[in-house]
C-alpha positions in Angstrom: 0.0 0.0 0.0 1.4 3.3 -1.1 2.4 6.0 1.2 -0.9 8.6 -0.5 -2.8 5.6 0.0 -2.3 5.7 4.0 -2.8 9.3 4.2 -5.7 9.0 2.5 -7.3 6.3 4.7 -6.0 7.9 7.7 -7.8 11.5 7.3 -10.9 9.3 6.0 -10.8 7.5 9.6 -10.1 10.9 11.1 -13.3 12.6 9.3 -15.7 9.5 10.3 -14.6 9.5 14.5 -15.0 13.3 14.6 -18.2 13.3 12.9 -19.3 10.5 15.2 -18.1 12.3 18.4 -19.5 15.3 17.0 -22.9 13.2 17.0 -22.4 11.4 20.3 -22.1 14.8 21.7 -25.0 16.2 20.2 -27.3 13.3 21.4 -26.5 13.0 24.9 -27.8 16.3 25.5 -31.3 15.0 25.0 -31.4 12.1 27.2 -35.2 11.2 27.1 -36.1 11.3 30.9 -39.4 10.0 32.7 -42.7 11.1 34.2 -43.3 11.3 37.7 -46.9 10.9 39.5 -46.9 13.8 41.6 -50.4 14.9 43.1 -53.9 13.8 42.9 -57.2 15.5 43.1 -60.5 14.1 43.6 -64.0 14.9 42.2 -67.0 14.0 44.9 -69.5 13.8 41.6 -73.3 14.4 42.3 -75.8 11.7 41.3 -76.4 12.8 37.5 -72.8 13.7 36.6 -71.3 10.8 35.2 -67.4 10.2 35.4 -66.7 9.6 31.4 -69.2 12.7 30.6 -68.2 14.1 27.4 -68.3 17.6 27.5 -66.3 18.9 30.2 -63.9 22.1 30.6 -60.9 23.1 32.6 -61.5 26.4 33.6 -58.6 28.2 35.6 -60.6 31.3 37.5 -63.9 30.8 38.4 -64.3 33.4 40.9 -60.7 32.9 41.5 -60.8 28.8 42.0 -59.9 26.3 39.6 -62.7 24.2 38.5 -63.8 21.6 36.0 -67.0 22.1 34.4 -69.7 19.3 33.4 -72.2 19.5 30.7 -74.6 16.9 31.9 -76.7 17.0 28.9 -80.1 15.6 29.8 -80.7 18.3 32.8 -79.7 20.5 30.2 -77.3 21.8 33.2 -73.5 22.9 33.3 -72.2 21.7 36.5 -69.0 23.3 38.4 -67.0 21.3 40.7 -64.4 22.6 42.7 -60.6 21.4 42.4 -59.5 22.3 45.8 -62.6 20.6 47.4 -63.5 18.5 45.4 -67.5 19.5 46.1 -70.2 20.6 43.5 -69.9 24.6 43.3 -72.2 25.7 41.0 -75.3 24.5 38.5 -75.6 26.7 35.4 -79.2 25.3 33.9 -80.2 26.8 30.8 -84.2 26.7 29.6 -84.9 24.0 27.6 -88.6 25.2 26.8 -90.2 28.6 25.8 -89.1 31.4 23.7 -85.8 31.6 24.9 -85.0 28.4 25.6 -81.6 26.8 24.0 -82.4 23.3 22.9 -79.8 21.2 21.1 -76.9 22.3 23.1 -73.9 20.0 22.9 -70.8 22.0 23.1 -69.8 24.9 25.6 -67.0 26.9 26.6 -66.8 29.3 29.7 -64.5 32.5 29.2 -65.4 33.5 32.5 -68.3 33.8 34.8 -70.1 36.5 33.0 -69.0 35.3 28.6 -70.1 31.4 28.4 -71.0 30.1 24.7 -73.3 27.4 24.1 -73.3 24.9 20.6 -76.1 24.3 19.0 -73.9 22.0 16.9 -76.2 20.1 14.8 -78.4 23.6 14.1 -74.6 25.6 13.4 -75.5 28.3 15.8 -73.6 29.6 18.7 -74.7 31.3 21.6 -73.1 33.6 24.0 -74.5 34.1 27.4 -73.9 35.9 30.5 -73.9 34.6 34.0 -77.5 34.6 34.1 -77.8 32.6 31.2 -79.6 35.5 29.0 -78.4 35.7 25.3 -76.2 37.8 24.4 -75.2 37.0 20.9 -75.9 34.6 18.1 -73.5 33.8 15.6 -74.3 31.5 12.9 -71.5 28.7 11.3 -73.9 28.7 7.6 -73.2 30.8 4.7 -76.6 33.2 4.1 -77.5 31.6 1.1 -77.5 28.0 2.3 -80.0 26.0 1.7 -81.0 23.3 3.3 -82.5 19.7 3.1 -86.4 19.9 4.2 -85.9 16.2 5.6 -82.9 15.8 6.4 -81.6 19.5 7.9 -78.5 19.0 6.0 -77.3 21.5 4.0 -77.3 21.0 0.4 -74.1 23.0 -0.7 -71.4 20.0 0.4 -69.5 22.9 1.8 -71.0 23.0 5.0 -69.1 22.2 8.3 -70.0 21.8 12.3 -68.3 24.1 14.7 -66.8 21.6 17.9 -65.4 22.6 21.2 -64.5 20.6 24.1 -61.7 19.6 26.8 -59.1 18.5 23.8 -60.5 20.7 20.9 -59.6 24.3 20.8 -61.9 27.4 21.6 -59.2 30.4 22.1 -60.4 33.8 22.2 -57.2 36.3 20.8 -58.3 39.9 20.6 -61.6 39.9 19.2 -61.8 36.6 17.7 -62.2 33.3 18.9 -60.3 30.4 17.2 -62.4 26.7 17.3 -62.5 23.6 15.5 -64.4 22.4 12.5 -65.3 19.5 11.2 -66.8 19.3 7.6 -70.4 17.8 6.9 -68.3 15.1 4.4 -68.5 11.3 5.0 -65.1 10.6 6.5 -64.9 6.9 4.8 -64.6 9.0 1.3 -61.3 10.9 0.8 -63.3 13.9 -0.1 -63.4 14.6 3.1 -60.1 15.6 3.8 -59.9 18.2 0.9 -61.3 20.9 3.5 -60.4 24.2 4.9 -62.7 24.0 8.0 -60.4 22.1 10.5 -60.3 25.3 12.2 -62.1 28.6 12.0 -62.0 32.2 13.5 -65.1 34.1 14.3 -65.2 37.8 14.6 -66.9 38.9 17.3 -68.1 42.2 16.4 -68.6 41.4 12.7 -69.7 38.0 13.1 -67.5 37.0 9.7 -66.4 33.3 10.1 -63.2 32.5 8.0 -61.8 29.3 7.6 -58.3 28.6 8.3 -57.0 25.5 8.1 -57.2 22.1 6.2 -55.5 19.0 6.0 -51.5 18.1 5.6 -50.8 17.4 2.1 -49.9 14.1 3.5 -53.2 13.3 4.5 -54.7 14.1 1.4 -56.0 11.6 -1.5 -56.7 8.8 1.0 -59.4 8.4 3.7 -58.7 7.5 7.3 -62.4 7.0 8.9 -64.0 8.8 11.6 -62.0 8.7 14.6 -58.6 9.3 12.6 -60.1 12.4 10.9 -59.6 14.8 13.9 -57.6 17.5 14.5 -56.6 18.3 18.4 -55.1 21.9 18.8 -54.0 23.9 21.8 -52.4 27.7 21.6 -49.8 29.4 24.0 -50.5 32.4 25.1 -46.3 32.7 25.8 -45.4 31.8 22.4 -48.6 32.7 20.5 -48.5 29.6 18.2 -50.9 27.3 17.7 -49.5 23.7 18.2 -52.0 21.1 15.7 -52.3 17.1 16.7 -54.1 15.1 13.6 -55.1 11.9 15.0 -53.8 10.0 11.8 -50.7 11.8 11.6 -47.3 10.9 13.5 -46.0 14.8 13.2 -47.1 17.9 15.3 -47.2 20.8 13.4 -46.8 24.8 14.8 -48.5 27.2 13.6 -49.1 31.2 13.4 -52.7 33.1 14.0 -53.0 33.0 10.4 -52.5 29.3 10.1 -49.2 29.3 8.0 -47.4 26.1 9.0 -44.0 27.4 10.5 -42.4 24.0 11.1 -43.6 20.5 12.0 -41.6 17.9 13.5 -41.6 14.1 14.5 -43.9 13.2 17.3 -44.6 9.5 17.8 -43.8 6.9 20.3 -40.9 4.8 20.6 -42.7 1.7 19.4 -44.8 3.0 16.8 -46.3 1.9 13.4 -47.4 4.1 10.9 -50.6 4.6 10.6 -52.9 2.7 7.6 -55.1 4.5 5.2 -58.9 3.3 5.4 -59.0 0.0 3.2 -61.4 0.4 0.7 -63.4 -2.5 2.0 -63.9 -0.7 5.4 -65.6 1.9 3.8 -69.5 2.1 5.2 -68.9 -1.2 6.8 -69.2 -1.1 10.1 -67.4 -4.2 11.2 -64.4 -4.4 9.0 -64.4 -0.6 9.9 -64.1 -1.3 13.4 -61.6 -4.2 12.7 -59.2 -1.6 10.9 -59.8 0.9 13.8 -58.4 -1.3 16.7 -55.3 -2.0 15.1 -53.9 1.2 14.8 -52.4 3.8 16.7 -54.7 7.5 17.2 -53.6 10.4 18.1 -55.2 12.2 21.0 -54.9 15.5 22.7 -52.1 18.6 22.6 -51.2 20.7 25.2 -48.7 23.3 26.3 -47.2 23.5 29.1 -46.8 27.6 29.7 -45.5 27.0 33.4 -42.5 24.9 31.7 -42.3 24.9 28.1 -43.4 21.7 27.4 -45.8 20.2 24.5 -47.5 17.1 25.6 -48.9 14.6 22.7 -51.0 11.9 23.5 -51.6 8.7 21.9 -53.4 5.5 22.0 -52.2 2.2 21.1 -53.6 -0.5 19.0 -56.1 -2.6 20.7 -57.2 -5.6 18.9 -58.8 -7.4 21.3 -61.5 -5.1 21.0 -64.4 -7.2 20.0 -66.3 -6.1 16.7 -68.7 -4.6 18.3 -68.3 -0.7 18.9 -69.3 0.8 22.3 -69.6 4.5 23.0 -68.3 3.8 26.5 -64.9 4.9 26.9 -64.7 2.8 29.8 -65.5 -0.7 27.8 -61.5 -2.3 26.7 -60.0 1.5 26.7 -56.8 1.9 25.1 -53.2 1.9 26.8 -52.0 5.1 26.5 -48.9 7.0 26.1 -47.7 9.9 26.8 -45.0 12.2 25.4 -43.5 15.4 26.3 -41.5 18.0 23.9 -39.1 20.9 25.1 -41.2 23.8 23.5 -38.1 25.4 22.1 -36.1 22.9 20.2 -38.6 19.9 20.0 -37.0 17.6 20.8 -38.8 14.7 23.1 -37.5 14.5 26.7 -39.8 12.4 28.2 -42.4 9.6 27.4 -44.4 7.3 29.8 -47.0 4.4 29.2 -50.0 4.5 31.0 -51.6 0.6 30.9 -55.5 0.3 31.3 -56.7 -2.5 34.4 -59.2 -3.8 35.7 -59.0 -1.7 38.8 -59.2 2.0 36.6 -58.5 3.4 33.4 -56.7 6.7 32.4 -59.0 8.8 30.1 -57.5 11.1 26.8 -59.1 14.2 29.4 -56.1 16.2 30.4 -55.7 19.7 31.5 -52.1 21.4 32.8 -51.9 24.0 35.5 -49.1 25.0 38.5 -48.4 21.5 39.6 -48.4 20.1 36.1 -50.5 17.9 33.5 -53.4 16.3 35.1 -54.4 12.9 33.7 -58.2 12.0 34.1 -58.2 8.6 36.3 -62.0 6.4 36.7 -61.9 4.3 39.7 -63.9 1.5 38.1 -65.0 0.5 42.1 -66.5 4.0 42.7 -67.6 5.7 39.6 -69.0 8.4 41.8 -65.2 9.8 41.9 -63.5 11.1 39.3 -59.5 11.8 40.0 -57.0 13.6 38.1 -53.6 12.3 38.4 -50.5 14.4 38.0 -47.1 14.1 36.0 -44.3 15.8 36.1 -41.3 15.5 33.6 -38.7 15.0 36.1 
């Protein structure tokens, strides 16, 4: 071997080991680190609130305590539970009868005491009410010139979408617009659905002018994904004034500006993950094979940021395909194992990921909210439904 040859090699080798220390370096300042369970609080639930309700709210200053709020829809009734006590604080009950009744009502959102909106979702009005539950504005989610099905209340255009709020949906108000999700009025089986612009919306308060924001990914586009992988989970931070967006199909979290201009997206799936499968053609408008697809794939659940420590929390739930082919709206029936992930809100990198495994003594519920002590995990006690906890982690 020839003197040049040597050399040669020898600054190849050189190269290589720098690059890799270079590397090593790099990584070992991002040792993924755990979760810690550091606090619980408990929920003494009245006789109609149900532990798995599904419209339920966070809300950090009601009349300066933290509370979670209830929409127990059949006593057409917001209920208010204390965090600190645990005890039933306050009943909103709106009419359900009479001229100013508000029938329908799915959704809500509390701003504060005095500016709470109520969904009429499948009627695509909005309603915003004060304290005493008086109407104080309407604001309607249909173009004036939409018609609609006599039969069916459908709108006919095929442009049509429902407005959606709850614990891991968005409704943020920014100066004098509030920012919520959409969903449009398109079978989610057909990938026609997911050529859209409605995933969120802004509506002007003052004007009442709803624009729409926000779509899919491109790389959700030209294939369907069914139902439960069609959503989109958002959060905004107040700090950083970016919107963070979680689609349930998609392993990447994706950052955002108030005009819904992607500014970077990055990688944000579990250690054990598999990509998750378009919507086999057979699956479509069958109920069973739908189902069968369903349980063995991942979903991705609810987004959050952390403001107290620069942290973006992703959820997701694991395959589960011992399921049964039978679908039950009962979160509590064979829920999901869960994990959980946490991002440093600056660099994005992961720096912390825990599994939360379902038994047959509780199960952890996608309901999260974060505050002072950290994020707060829903928890059922399946021996005493008639106490709802909240467990919380901290990224140690």
């Amino acid at each position: 071997m020839s003197k040049s040859i040597r050399f040669i090699m020898m600054i190849t080798i050189s190269i290589i080991i720098f690059f890799n220390f270079i590397s090593c370096n790099h990584k070992a300042d991002f040792k993924i680190r755990g979760f810690k369970e550091t606090n619980t609080f408990r929920l003494n639930l009245d006789n109609f609130t149900s532990p798995v309700e599904e419209f339920i709210q966070y809300v950090p200053d009601w009349g300066n305590r933290e509370v979670i709020a209830f929409h127990v829809r059949k006593k057409n009734e917001i209920k208010i539970y204390d965090l600190q006590t645990g005890e039933l604080t306050d009943s909103l009950r709106y009419p359900s009868e009479g001229p100013d009744s508000f029938q329908g009502i799915y959704d809500f959102h509390i701003l504060n005491r005095d500016s709470i909106f109520l969904n009429k979702r499948y009627l695509y009005k909005m309603y915003q009410v004060n304290k005493d539950l008086k109407q104080v504005e309407e604001y309607s989610f249909l173009a004036e010139n939409e018609k609609i099905d006599p039969n069916s209340g459908i709108p006919l255009s095929g442009d049509s979408f429902l407005a959606i709020f709850n614990h891991n949906e968005i409704f943020k108000k920014i100066g004098d617009k509030i920012f919520l999700n959409g969903i449009p009025d398109k079978n989610a089986d057909y990938k026609s659905s997911y050529d859209v612009n409605c995933l969120i919306v802004s509506v002007d308060l003052k004007s009442k002018e709803i624009v729409r924001l926000l779509g899919y990914p491109e790389k959700l586009k030209n294939n369907s994904w069914g139902v439960f992988h069609a959503n989109l989970y958002a959060e905004h931070s107040k700090k950083t004034n970016k919107f963070y967006l979680s689609y349930a199909a998609d392993d990447e979290i994706y950052v955002a500006n108030s005009d819904m201009e992607i500014l970077k997206s990055f990688r944000a799936s579990p250690d054990k993950f598999i990509t998750i499968s378009p919507l086999p053609a057979q699956a479509r408008n069958n109920d069973i094979a739908y189902l069968n697809y369903y349980i063995k794939q991942f979903v991705f659940g609810s987004i959050l940021y952390d403001e107290y420590r620069d942290i973006i929390y992703r959820i997701v739930l694991e395959p589960n395909p011992e399921y049964g082919d039978v679908f039950l709206k009962d979160p509590l029936y064979k829920p999901r194992n869960m994990v959980v992930m946490a991002f440093d809100g600056t660099n994005y990198n992961k720096i912390a990921e825990m599994r939360l495994v379902q038994s047959d003594k509780g199960a952890y519920l996608d309901r999260c909210f974060v505050n002072d002590k950290g994020l707060n995990i829903a928890y059922v006690d399946l021996n005493n439904e008639d106490k709802l906890y909240f467990k919380t982690f901290r990224v140690e």
